[in-house]
N, C-alpha and C positions, 0 to 999 in steps of 0.2 A: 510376887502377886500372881495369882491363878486368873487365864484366862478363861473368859465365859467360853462356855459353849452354843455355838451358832450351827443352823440347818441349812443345805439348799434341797426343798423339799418339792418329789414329783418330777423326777428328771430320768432321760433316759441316756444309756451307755451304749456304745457298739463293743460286743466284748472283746474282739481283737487287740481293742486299745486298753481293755480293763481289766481290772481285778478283782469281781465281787463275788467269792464265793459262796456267801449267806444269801444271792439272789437267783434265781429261776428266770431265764429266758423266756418270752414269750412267743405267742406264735409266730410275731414277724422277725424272731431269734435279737431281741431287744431288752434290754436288762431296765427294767423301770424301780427308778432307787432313791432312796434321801439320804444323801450325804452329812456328815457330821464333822462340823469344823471347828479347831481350835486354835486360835494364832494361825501360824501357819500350814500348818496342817489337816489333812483329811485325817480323821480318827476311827472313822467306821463309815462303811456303806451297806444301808439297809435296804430291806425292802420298801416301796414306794408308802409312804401314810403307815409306817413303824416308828419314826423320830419321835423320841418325846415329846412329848406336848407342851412343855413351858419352855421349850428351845428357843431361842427366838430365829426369826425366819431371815436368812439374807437373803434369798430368792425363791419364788415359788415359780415353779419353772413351769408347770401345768403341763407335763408332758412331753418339754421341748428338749431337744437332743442337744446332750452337753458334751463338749469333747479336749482332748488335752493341751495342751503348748505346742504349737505347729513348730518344727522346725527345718531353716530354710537352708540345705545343704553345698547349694551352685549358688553364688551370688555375683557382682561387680561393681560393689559401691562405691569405687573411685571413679566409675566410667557415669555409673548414675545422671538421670534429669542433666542431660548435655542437650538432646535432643531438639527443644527448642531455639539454642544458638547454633546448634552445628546439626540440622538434620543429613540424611542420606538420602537423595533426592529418587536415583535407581533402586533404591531398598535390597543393594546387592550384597554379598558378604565383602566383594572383593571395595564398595564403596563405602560399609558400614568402616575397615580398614583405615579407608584412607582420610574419612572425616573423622574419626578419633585421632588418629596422627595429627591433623590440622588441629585441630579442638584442645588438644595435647599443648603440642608447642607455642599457642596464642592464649591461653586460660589459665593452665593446668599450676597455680603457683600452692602452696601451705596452705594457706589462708580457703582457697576454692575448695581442694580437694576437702581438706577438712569440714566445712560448712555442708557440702555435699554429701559426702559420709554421715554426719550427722543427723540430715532431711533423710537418709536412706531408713535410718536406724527408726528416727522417729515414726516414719512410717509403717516399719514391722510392727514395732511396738504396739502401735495402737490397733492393730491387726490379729495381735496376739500371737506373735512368735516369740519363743523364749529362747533358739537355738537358730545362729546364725553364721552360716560358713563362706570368707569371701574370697575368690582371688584377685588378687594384687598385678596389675603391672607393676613389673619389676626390672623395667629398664632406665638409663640414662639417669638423668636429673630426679623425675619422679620414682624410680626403683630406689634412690638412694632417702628420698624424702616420707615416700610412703608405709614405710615400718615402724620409725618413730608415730607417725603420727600414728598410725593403726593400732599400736600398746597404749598408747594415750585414751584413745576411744577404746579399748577393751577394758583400761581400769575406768574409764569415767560410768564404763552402761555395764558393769560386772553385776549387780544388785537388778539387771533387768532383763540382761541379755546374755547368754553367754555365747561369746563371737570366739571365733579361728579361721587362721587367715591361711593362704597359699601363693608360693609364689609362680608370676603367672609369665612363662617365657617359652620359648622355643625350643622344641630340644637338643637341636644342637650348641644351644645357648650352652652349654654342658661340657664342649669340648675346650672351651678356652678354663682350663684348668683353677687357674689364678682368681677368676672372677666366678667361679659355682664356687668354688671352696667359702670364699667371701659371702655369697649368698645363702651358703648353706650354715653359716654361722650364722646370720641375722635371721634364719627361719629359727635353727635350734635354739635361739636366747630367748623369742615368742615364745611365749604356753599356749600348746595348741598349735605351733606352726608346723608347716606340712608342705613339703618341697612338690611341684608341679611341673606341668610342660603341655604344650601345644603336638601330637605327634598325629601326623598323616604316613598316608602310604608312601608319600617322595622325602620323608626326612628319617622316618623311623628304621634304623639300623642295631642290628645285636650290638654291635661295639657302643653304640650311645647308650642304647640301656642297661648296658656294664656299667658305663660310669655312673646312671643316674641314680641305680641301685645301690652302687657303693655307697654313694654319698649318704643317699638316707639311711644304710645301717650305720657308717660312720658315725653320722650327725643323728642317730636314733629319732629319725623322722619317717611319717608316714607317707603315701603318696595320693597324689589329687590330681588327674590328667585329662584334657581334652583331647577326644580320642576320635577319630576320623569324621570330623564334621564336614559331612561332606555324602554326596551320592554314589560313587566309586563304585561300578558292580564288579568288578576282577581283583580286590585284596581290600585286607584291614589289617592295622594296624595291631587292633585289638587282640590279634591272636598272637602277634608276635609278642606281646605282652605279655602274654598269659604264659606262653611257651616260657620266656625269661624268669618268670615270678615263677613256675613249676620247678625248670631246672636248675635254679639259684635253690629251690626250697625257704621261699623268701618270706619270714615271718611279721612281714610289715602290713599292715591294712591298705589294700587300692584298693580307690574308688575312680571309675572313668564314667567320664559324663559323656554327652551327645552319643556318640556309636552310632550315628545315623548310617553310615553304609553297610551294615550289619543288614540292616533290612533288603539289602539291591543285591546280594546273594543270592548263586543259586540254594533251593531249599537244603540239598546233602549238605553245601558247605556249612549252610545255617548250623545246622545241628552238630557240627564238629564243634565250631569257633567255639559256639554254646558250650557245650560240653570240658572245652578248655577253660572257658571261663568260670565255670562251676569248678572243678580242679582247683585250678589258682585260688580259690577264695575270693576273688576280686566281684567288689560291689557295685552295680552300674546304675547314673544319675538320668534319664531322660530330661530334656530340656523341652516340653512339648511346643509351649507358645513361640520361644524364638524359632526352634528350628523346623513348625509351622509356618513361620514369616518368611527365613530366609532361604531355607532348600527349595527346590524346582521352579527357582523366580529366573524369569528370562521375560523382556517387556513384549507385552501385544498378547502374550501367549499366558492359557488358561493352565493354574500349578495341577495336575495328576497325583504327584507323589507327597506324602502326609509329613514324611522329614523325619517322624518318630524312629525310634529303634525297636528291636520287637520285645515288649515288654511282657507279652502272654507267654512266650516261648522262654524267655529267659527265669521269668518266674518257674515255671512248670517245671524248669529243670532244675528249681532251689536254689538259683540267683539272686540274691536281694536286690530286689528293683526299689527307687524312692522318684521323686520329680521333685522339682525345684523352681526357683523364681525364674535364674540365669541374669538376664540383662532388663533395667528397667529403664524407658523413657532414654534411650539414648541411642549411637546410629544402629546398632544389632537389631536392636527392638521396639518402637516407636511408645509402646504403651507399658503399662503393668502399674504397679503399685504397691509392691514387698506384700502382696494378699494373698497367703500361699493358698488358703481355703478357694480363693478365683484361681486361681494358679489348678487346684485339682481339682474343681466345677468345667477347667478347660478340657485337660487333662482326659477325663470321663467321654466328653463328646467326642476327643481326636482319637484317644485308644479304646474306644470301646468297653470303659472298666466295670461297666452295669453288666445288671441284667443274668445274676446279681452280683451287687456292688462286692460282694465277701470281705479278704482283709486289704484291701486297696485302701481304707484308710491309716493302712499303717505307712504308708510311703510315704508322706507326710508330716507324722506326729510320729510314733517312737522308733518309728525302724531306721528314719535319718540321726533322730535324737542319741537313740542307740550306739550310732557310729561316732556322734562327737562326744560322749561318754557321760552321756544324761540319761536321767530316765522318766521319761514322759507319762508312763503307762498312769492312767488313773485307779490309784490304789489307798487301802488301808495305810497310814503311814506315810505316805505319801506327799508332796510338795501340794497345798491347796493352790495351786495355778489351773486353770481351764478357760475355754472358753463355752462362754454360753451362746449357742446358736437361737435363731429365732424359728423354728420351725419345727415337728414333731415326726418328721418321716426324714431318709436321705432325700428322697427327690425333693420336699419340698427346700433343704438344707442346700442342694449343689442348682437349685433352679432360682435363690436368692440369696447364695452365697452372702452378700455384705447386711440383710436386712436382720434387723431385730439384733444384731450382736451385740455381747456384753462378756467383760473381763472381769475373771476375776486373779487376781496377784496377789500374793503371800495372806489368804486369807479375808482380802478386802476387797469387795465388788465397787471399780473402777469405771471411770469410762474418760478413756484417752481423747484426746481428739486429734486428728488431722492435722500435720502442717497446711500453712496454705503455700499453692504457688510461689505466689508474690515474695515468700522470705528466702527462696531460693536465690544464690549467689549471681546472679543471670548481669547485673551490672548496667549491661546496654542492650537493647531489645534487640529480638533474634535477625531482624533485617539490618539493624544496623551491622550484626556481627557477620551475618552473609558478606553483607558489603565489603568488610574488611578483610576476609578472608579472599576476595575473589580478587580484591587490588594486590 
């Protein structure tokens, strides 16, 4: 049976994201186009009021800027919406640490972790992310429980979401031979799993990076690291990375996230690490809103330092730069919402990415997409996914990021809604669970 043909007519493209070559940019370099949809797919984009005429209309967009499947690269959906039982009262990283640990050991059974996972998911979705990358703690009791569950939730939301996961340990976790080998088998039997690590300037060693290397060509995985999160102006880690993945000749894909002490260099060193890190091929994740919250926090005293990493300087030197959710509603980060579109409306204010905006919406939508091996770009042929923004310029799109939105998913204009609070696995309200943690 042939499916009809449907329009989404009077819509506009940022071409960075797009692919329409039968349209002309306009002056504000904006591609105004009617989309032509069948089943699932886009089958052509024209120029604005070119669609046939007896098409029928699924949206008439009047102008409003339409954009691809966001996808959210740095995520921590087992740590998710804890927040409320177990906040971080000092909002420190060294407390955000130790209420997960507690959170952990009094909560953290199958049944939570999974329900929380699931709120996590729900919420991208209706958000309109199609690409979601999480890492996993992966120690103890929960390192051995949350892989099963994790394959479980990647074939249950395969048709919505495509998830990959990391596992999320220490790097010297690495040295005890017996237990990475074992870990690195339960990444390599995940589709899409991708071995990690925690490395600072006081853990990070060549002889660790030997092994962690090995492992992943052994086990043909890729790398996913958090990389000196932290303000450190006298070394990074990052470079010794880089140096390693250079002199290995290591054809595996890193991506390091945070690199905040990248920024508290002097400017010469700046532009070396840089320069290394463009070398190695290694692709770097800014975390802006968490490590907004938690770098330069010391109580009484007013934050100075922004926490970012340098994303103008990185870019410039052909860096792939993307940003990401990171931590939502739990001790890292007290807020968010899996909103990547709020996530780069933040993004814009902390690093300066206006004025003008350029392809800074690719960091978001297909340059992360890109790296989990999708392709986002809105094209002829292409997956009819996007989302529909409510607004007809960027400014007015990153200054109401959530208003007017609408989904559209395999062809069909959707609209998701919201979990609520309330079905979150929370049990006994957040004071009784202070209480019980403090006995």
């Amino acid at each position: 049976m042939t499916q009809s043909m449907h329009v989404v007519r009077d819509v506009r493209l940022l071409p960075c994201i797009s692919y329409a070559p039968a349209v002309t940019a306009g002056a504000d370099d904006m591609l105004s186009c009617d989309l032509m949809i069948r089943g699932g797919t886009i089958t052509d984009i024209l120029p604005a009021g070119t669609a046939p005429p007896a098409a029928p209309v699924m949206i008439d967009g009047k102008g409003r800027i339409l954009l691809p499947l966001f996808a959210d690269i740095h995520t921590h959906i087992d740590k998710s919406f804890i927040w409320d039982r177990t906040p971080n009262p000092d909002g420190t990283f060294a407390g955000a640490l130790g209420a997960v640990e507690r959170d952990r050991e009094a909560f953290w059974t199958p049944d939570d972790v999974q329900a929380r996972m699931e709120f996590s998911l729900q919420c991208a979705w209706a958000h309109g992310i199609g690409a979601l990358r999480t890492h996993l703690d992966t120690i103890g009791a929960h390192g051995d429980a949350v892989w099963p569950l994790f394959r479980e939730l990647q074939a249950r939301w395969s048709s919505r979401i495509a998830l990959q996961a990391v596992c999320l340990v220490m790097l010297e976790r690495y040295c005890d031979s017996a237990a990475a080998a074992a870990m690195a088998r339960t990444v390599a039997e995940t589709p899409g799993g991708i071995l990690g690590a925690v490395i600072m300037h006081d853990n990070a060693t060549s002889e660790r990076l030997d092994v962690l290397f090995d492992l992943a060509e052994q086990y043909d995985c890729d790398l996913d690291l958090h990389v000196d999160e932290n303000g450190f102006a006298d070394t990074t880690a990052l470079e010794l990375i880089a140096d390693k993945a250079i002199s290995r000749k290591s054809t595996r894909q890193i991506v390091c996230g945070h690199c905040c002490s990248l920024a508290r260099q002097a400017p010469g060193r700046q532009k070396e690490i840089i320069a290394r890190v463009r070398d190695a091929g290694i692709s770097i994740v800014s975390l802006p809103t968490c490590n907004l919250y938690l770098q330069d926090r010391s109580a009484g005293t007013t934050p100075f330092w922004r926490g970012v990493t340098l994303v103008h300087e990185l870019a410039d030197a052909g860096v792939p730069v993307m940003f990401a959710s990171d931590n939502v509603r739990d001790p890292f980060f007290p807020y968010g919402d899996y909103d990547l579109l709020d996530v780069f409306s933040r993004a814009v204010r902390i690093a300066h990415l206006d004025s003008p905006i350029g392809n800074w919406p690719q960091a978001v939508t297909t340059r992360p997409a890109q790296l989990m091996g999708r392709n986002h770009i809105l094209r002829a042929g292409g997956a009819a996914d996007f989302v529909m923004t409510g607004a007809r310029t960027m400014n007015g799109v990153l200054s109401r990021p959530s208003s007017g939105r609408q989904l559209v998913r395999d062809g069909k204009l959707i609209t998701p809604t919201l979990p609520h609070y309330d079905d979150l696995p929370i049990g006994i309200s957040g004071e009784t669970v202070r209480n019980s943690l403090q006995s």
